[in-house]
PQR file of N, CA, C, O and H, with PARSE charges and radii, in Angstrom:
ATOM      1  N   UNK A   1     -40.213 -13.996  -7.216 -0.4000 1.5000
ATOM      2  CA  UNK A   1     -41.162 -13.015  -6.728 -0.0000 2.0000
ATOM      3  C   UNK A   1     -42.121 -13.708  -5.773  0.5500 1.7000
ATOM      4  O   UNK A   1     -42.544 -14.840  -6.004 -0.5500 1.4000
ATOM      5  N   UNK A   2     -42.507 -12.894  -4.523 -0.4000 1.5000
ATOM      6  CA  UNK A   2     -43.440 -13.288  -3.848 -0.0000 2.0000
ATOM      7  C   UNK A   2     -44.582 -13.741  -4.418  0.5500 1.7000
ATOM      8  O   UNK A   2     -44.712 -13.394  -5.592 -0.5500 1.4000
ATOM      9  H   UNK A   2     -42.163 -11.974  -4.336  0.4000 1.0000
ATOM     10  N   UNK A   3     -45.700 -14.594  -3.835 -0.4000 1.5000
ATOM     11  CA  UNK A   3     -46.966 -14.717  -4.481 -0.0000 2.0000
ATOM     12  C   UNK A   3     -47.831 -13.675  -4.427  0.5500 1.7000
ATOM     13  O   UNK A   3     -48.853 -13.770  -5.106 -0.5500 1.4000
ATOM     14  H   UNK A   3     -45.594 -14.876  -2.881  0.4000 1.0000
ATOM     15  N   UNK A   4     -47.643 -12.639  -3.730 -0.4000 1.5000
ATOM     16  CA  UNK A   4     -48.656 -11.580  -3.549 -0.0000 2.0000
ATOM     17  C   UNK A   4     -48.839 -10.956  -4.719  0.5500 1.7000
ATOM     18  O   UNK A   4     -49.982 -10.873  -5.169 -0.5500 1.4000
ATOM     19  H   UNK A   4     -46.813 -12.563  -3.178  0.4000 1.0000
ATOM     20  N   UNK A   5     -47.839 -10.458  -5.354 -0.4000 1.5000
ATOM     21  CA  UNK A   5     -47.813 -10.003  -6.405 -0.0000 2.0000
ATOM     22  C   UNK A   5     -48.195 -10.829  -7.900  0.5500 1.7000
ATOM     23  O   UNK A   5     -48.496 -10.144  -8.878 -0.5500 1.4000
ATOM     24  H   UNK A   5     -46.910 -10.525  -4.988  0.4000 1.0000
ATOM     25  N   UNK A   6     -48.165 -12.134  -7.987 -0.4000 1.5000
ATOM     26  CA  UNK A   6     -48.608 -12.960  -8.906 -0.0000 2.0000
ATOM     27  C   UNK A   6     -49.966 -12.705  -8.414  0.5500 1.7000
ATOM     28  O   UNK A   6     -50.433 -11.718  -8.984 -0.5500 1.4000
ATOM     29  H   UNK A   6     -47.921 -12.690  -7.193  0.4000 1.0000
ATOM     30  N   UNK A   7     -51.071 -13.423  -7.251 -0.4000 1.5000
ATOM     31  CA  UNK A   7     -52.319 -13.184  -6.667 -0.0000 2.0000
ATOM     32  C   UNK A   7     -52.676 -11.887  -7.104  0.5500 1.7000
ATOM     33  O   UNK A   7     -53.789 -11.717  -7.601 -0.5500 1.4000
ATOM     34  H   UNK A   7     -50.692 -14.224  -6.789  0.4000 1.0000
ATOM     35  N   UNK A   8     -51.808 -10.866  -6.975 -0.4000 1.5000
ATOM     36  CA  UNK A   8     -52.273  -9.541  -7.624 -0.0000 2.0000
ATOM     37  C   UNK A   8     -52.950  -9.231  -9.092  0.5500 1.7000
ATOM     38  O   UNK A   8     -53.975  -8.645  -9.439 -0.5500 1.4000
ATOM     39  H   UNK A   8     -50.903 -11.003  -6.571  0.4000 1.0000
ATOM     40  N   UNK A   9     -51.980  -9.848  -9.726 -0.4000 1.5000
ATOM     41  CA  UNK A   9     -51.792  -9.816 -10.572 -0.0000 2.0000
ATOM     42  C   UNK A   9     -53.096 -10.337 -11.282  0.5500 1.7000
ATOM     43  O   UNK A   9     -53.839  -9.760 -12.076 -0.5500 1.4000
ATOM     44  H   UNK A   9     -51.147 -10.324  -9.444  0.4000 1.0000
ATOM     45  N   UNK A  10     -53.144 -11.549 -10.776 -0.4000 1.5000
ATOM     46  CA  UNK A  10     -54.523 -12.351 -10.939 -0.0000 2.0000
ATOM     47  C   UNK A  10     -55.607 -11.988 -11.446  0.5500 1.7000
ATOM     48  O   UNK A  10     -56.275 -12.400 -12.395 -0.5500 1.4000
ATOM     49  H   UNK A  10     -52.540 -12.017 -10.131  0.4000 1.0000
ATOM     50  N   UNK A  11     -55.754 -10.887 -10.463 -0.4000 1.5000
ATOM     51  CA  UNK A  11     -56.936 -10.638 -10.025 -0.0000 2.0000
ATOM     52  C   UNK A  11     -57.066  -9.420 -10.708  0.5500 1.7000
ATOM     53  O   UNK A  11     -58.173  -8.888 -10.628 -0.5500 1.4000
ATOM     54  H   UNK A  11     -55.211 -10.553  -9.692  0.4000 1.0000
ATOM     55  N   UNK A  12     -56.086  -8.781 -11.445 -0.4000 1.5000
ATOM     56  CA  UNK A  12     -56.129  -7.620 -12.372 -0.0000 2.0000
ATOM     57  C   UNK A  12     -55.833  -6.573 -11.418  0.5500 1.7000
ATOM     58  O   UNK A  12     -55.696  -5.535 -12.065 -0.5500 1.4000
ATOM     59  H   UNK A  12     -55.187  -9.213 -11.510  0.4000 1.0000
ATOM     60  N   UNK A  13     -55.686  -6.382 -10.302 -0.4000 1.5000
ATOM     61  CA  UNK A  13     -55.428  -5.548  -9.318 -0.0000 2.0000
ATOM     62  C   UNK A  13     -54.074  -4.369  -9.261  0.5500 1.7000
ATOM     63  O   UNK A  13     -53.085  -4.861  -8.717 -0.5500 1.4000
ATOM     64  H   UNK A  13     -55.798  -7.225  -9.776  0.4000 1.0000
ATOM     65  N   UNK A  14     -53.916  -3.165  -9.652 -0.4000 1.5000
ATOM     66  CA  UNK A  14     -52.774  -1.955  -9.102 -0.0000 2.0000
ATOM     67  C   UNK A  14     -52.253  -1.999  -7.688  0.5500 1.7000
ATOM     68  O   UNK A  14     -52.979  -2.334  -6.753 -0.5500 1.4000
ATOM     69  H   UNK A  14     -54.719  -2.765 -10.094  0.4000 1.0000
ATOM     70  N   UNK A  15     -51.252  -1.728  -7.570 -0.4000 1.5000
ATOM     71  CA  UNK A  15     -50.506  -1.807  -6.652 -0.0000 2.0000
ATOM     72  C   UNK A  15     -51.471  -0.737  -5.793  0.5500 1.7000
ATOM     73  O   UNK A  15     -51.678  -0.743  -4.579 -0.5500 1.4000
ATOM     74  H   UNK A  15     -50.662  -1.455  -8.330  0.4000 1.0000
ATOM     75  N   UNK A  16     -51.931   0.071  -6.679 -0.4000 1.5000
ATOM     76  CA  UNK A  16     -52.978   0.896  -5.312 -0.0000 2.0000
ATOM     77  C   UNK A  16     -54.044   0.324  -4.825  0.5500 1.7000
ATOM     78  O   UNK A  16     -54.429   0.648  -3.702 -0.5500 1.4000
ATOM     79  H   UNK A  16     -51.763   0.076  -7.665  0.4000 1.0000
ATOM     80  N   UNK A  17     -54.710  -0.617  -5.560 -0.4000 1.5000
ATOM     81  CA  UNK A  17     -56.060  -0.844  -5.248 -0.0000 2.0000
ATOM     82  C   UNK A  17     -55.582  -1.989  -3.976  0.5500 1.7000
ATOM     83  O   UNK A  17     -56.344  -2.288  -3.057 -0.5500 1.4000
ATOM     84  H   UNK A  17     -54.397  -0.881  -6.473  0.4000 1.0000
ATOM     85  N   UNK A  18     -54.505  -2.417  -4.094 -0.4000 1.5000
ATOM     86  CA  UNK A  18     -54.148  -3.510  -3.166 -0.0000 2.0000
ATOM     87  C   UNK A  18     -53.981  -2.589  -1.654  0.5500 1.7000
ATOM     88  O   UNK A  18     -54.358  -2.882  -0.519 -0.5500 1.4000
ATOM     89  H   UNK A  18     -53.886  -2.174  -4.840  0.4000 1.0000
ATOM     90  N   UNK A  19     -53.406  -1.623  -2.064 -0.4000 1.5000
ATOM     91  CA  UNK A  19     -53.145  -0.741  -0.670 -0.0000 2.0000
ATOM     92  C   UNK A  19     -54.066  -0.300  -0.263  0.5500 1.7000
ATOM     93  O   UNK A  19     -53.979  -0.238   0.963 -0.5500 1.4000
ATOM     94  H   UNK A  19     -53.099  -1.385  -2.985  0.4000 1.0000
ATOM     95  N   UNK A  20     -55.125   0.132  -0.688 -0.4000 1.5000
ATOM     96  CA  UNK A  20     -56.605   0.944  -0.633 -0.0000 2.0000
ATOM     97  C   UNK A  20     -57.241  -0.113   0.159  0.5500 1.7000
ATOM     98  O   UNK A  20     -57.603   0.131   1.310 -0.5500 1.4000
ATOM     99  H   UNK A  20     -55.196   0.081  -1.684  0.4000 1.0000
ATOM    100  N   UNK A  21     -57.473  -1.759  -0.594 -0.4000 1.5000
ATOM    101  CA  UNK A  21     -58.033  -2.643   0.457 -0.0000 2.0000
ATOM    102  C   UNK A  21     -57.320  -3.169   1.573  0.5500 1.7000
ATOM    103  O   UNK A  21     -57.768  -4.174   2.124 -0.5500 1.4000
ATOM    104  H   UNK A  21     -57.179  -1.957  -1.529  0.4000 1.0000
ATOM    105  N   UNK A  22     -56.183  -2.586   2.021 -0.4000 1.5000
ATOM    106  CA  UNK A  22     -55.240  -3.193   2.510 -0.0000 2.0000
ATOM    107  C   UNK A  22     -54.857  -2.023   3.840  0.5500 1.7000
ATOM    108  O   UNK A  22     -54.371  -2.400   4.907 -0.5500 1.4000
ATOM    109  H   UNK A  22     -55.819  -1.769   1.574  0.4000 1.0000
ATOM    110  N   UNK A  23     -55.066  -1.086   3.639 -0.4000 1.5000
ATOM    111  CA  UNK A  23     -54.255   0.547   4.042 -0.0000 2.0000
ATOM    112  C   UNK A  23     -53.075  -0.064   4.434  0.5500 1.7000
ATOM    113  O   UNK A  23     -52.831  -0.615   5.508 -0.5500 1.4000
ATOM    114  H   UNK A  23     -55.461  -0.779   2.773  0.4000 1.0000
ATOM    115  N   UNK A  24     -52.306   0.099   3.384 -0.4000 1.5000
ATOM    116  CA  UNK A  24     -51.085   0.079   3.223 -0.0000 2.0000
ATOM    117  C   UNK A  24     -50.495   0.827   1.987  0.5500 1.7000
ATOM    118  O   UNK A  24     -51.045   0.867   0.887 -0.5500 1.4000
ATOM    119  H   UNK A  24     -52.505   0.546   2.512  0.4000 1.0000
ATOM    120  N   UNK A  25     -49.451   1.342   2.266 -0.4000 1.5000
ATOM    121  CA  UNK A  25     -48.713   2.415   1.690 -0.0000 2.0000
ATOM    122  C   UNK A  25     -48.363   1.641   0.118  0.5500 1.7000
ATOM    123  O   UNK A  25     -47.754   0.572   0.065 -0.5500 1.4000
ATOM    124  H   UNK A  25     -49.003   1.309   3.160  0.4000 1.0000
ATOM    125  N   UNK A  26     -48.824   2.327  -1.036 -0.4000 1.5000
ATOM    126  CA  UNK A  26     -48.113   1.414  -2.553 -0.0000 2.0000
ATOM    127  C   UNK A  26     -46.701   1.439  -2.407  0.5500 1.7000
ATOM    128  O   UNK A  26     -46.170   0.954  -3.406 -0.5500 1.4000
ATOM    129  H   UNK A  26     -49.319   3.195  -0.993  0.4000 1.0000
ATOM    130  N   UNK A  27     -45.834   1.842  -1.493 -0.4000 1.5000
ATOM    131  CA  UNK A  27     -44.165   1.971  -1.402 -0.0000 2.0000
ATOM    132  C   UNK A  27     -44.058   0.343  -0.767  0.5500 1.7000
ATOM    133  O   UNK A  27     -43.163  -0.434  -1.101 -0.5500 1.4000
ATOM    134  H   UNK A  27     -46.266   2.236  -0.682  0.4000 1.0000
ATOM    135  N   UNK A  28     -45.065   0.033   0.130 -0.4000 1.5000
ATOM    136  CA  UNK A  28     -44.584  -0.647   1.297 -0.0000 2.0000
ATOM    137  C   UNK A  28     -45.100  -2.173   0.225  0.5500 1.7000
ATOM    138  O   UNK A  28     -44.353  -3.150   0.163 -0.5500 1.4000
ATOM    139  H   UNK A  28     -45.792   0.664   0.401  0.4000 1.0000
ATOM    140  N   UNK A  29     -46.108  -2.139  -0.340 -0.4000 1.5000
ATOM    141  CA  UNK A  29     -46.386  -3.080  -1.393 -0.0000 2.0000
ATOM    142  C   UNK A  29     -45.476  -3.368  -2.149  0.5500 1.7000
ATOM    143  O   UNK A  29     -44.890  -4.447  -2.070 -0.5500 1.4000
ATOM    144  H   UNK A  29     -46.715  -1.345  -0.290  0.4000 1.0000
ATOM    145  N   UNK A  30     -45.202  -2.488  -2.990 -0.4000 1.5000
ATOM    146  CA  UNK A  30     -44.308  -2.980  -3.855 -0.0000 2.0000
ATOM    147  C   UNK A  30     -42.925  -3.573  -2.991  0.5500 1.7000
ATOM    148  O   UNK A  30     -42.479  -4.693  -3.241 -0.5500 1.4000
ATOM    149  H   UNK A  30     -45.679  -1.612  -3.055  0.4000 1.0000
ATOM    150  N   UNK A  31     -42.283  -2.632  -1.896 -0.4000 1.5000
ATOM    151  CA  UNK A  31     -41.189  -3.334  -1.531 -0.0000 2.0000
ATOM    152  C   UNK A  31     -41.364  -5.072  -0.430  0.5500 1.7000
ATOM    153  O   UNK A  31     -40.494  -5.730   0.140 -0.5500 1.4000
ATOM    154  H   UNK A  31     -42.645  -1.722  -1.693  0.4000 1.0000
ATOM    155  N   UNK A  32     -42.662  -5.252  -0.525 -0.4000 1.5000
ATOM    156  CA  UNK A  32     -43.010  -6.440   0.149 -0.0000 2.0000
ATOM    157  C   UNK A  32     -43.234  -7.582  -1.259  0.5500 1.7000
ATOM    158  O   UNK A  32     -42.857  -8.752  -1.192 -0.5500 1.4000
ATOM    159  H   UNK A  32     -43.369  -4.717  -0.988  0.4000 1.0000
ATOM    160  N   UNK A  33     -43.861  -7.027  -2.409 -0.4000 1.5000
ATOM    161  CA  UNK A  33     -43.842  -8.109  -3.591 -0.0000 2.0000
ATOM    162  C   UNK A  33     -42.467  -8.083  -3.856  0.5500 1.7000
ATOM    163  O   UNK A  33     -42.237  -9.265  -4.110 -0.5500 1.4000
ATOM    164  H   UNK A  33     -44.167  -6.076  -2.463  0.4000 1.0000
ATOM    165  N   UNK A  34     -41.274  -7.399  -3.968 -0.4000 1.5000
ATOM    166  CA  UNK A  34     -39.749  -7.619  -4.364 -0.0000 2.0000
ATOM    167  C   UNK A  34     -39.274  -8.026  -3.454  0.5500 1.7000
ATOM    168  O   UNK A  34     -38.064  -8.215  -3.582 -0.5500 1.4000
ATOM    169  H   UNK A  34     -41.461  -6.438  -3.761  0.4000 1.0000
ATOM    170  N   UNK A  35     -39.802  -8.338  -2.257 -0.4000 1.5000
ATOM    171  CA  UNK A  35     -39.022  -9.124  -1.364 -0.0000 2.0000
ATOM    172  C   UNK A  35     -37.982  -7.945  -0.485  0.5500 1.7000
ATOM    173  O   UNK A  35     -37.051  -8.625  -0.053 -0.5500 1.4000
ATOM    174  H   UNK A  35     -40.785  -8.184  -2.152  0.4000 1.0000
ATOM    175  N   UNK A  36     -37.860  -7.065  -0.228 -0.4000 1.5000
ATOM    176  CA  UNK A  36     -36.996  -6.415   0.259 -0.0000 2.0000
ATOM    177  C   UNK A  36     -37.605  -5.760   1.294  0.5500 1.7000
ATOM    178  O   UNK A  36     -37.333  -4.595   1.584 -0.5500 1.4000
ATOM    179  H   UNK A  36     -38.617  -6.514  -0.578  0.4000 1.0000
ATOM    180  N   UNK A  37     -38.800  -6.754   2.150 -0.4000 1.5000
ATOM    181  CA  UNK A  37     -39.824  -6.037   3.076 -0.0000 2.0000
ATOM    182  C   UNK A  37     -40.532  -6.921   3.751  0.5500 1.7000
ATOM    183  O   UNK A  37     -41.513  -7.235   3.077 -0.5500 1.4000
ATOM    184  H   UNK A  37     -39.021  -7.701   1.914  0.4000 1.0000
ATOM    185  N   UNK A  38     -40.496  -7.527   4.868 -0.4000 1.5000
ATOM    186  CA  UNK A  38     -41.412  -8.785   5.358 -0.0000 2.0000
ATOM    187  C   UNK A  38     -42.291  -7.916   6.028  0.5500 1.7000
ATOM    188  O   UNK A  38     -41.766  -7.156   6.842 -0.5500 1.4000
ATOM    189  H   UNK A  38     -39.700  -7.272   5.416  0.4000 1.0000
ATOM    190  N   UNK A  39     -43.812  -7.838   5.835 -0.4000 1.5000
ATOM    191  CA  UNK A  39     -44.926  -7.555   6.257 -0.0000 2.0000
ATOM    192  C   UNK A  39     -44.693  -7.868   7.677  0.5500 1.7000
ATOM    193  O   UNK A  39     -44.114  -8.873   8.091 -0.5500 1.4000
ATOM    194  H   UNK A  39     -44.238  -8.456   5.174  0.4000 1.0000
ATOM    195  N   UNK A  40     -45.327  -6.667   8.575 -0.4000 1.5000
ATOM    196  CA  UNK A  40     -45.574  -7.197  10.158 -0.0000 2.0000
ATOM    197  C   UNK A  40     -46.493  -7.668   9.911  0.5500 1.7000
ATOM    198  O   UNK A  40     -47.124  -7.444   8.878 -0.5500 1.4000
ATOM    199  H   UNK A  40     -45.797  -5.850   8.239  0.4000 1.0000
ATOM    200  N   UNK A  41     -47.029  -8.966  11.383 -0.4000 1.5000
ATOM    201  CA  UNK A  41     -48.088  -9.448  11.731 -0.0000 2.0000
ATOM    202  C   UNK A  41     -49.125  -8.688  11.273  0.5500 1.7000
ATOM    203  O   UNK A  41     -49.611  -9.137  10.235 -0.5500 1.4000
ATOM    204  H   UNK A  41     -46.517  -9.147  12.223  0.4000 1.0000
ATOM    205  N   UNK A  42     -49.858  -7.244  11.876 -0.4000 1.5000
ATOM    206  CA  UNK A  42     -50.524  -6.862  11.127 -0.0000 2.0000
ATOM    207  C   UNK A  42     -51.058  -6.641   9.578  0.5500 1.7000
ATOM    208  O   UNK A  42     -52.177  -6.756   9.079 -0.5500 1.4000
ATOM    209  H   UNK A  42     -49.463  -6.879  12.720  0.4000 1.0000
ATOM    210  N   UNK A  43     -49.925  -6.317   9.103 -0.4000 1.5000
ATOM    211  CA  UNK A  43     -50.023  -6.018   7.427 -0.0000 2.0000
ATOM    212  C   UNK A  43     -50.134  -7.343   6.679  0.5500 1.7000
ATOM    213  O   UNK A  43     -50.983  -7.524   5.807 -0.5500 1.4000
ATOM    214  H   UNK A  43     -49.016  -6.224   9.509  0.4000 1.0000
ATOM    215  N   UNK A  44     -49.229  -8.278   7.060 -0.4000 1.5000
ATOM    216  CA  UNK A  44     -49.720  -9.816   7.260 -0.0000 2.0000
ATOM    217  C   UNK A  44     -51.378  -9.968   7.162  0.5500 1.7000
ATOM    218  O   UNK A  44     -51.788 -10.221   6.029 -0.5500 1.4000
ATOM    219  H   UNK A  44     -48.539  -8.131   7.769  0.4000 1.0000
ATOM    220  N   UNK A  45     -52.287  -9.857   8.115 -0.4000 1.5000
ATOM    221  CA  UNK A  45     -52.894 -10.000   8.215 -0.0000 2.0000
ATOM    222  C   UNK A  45     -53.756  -9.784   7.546  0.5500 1.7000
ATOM    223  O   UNK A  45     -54.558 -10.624   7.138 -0.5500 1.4000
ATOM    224  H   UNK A  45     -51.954  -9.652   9.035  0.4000 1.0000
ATOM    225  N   UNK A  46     -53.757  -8.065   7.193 -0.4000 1.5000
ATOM    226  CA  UNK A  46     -54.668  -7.260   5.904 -0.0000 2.0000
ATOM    227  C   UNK A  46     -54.513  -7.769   4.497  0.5500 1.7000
ATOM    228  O   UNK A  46     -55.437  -7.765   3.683 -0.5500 1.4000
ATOM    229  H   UNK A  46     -53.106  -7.383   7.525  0.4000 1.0000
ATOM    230  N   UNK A  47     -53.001  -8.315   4.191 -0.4000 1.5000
ATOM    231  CA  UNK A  47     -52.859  -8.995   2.520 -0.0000 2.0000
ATOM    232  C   UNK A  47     -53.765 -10.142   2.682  0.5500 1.7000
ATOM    233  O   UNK A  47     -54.562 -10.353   1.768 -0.5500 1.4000
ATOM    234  H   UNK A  47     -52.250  -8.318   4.852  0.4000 1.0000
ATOM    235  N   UNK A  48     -53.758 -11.250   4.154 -0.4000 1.5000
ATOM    236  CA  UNK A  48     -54.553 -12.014   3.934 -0.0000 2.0000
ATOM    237  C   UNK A  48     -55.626 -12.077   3.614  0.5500 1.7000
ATOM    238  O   UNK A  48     -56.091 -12.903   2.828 -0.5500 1.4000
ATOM    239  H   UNK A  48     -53.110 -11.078   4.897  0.4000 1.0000
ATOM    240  N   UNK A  49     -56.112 -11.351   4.081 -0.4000 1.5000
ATOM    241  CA  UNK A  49     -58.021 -11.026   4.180 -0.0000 2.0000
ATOM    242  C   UNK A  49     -57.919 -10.930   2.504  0.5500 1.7000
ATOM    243  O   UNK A  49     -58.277 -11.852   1.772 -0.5500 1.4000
ATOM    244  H   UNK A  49     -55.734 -10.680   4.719  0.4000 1.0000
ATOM    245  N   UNK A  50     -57.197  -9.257   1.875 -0.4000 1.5000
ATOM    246  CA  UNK A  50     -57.616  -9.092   1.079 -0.0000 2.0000
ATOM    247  C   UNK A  50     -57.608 -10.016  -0.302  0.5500 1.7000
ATOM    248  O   UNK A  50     -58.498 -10.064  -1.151 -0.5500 1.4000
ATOM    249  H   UNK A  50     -56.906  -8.507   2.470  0.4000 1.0000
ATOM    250  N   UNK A  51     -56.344 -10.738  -0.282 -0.4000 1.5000
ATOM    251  CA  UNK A  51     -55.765 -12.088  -1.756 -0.0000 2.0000
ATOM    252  C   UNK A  51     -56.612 -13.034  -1.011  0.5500 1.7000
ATOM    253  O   UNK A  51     -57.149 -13.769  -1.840 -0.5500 1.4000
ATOM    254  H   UNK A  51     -55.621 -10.699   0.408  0.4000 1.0000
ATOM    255  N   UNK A  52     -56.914 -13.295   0.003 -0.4000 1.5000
ATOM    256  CA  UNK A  52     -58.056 -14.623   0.500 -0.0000 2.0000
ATOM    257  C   UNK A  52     -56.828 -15.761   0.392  0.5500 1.7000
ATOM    258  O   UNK A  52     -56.685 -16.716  -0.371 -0.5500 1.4000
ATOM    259  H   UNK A  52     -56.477 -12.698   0.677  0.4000 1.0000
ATOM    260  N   UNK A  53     -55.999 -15.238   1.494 -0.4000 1.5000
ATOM    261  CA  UNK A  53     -54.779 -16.516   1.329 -0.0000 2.0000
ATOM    262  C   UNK A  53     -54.331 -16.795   2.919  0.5500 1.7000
ATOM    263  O   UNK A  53     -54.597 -16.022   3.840 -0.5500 1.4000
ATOM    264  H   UNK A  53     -56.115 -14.462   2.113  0.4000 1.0000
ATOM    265  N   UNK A  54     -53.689 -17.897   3.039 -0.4000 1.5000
ATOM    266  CA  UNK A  54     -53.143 -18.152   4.332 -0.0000 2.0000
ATOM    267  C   UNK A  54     -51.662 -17.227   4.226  0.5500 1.7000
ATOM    268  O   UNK A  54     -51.075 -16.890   3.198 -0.5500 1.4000
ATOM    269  H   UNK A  54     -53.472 -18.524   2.291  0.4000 1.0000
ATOM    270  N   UNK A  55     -51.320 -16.973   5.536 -0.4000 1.5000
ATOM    271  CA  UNK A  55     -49.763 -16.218   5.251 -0.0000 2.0000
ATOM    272  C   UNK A  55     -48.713 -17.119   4.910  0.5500 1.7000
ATOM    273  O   UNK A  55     -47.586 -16.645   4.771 -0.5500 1.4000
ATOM    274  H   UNK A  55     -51.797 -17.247   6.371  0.4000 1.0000
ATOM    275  N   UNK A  56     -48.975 -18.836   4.686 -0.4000 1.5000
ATOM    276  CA  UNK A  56     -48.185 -19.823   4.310 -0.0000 2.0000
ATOM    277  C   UNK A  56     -48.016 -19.587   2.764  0.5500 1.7000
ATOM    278  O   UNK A  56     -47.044 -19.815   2.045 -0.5500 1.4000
ATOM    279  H   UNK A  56     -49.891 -19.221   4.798  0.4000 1.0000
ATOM    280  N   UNK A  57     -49.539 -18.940   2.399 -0.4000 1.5000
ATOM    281  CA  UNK A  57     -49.635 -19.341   0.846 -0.0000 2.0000
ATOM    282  C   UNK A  57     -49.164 -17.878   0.372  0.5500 1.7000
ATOM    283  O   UNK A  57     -48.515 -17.833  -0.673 -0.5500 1.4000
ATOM    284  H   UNK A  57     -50.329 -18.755   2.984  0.4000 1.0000
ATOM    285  N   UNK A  58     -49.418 -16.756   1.007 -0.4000 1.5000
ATOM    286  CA  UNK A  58     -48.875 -15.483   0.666 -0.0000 2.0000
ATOM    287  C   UNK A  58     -47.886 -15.210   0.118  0.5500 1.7000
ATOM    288  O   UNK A  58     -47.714 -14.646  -0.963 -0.5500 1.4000
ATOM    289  H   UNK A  58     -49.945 -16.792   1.856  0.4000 1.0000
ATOM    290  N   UNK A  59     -46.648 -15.897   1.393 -0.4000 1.5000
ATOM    291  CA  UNK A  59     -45.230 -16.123   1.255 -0.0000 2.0000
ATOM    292  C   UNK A  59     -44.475 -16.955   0.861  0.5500 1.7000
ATOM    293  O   UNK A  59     -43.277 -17.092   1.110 -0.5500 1.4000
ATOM    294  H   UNK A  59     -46.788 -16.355   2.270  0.4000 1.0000
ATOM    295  N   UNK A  60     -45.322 -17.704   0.058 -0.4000 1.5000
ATOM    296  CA  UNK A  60     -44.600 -18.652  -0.902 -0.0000 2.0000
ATOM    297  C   UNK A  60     -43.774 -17.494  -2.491  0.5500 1.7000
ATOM    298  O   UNK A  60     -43.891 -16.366  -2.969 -0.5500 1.4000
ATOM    299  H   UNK A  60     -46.295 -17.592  -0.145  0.4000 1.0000
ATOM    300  N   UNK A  61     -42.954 -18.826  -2.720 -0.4000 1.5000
ATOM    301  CA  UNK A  61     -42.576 -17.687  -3.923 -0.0000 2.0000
ATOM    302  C   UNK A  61     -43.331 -18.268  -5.212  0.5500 1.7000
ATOM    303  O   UNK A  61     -43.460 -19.491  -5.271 -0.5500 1.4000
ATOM    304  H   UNK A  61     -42.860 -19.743  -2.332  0.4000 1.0000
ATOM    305  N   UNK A  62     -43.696 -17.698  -5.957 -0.4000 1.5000
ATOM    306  CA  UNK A  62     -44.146 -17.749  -6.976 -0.0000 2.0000
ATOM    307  C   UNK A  62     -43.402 -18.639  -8.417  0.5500 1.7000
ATOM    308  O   UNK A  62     -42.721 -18.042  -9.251 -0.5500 1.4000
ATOM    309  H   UNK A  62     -43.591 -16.705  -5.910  0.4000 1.0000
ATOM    310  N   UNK A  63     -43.646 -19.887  -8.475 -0.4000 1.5000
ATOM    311  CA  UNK A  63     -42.811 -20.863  -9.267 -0.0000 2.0000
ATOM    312  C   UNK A  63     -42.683 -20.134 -10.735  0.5500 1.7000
ATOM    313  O   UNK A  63     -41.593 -20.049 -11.299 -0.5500 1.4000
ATOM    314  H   UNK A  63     -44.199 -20.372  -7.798  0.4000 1.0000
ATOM    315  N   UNK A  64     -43.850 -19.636 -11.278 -0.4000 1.5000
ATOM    316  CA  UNK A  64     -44.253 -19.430 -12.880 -0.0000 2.0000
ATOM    317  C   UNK A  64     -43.083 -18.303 -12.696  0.5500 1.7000
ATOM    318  O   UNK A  64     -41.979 -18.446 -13.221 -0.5500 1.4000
ATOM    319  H   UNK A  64     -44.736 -19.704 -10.820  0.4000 1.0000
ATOM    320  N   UNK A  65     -43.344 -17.451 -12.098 -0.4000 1.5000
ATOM    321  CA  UNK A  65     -42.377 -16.351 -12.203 -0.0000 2.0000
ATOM    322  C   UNK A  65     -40.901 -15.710 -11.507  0.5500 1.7000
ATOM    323  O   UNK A  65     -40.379 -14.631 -11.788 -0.5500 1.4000
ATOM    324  H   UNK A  65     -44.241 -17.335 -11.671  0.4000 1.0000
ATOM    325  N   UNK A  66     -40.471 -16.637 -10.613 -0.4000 1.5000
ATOM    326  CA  UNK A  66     -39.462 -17.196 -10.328 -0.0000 2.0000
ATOM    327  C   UNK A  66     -39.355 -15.953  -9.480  0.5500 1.7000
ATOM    328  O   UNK A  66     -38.375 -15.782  -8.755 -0.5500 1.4000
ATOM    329  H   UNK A  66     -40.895 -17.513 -10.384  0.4000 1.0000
TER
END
């Protein structure tokens, strides 16, 4: 699994509240934490701001949860 979704997770955060700070669609979230969705530059941009991550560290995969 992507790290976005672990970072999510983290932080106690719904797949909506991520989209709400994000405006991004909860469809487009979830299919970007399963991997079946690479964020444009833009949307890129908005996960960054909001997890407070580089897009290096975004798109890492998540070791604990494979």
């Amino acid at each position: 699994m992507l790290r976005i979704k672990a970072e999510r997770l983290r932080r106690g955060w719904t797949q909506l509240q991520l989209a709400v700070l994000t405006r991004l669609q909860t469809t487009e979230i979830s299919r970007i934490e399963n991997g079946r969705f690479r964020p444009y530059p833009g949307q890129m941009l908005r996960l960054c701001n909001a997890l407070e991550l580089t897009p290096e560290e975004l798109l890492e995969e998540d070791e604990e949860n494979g």
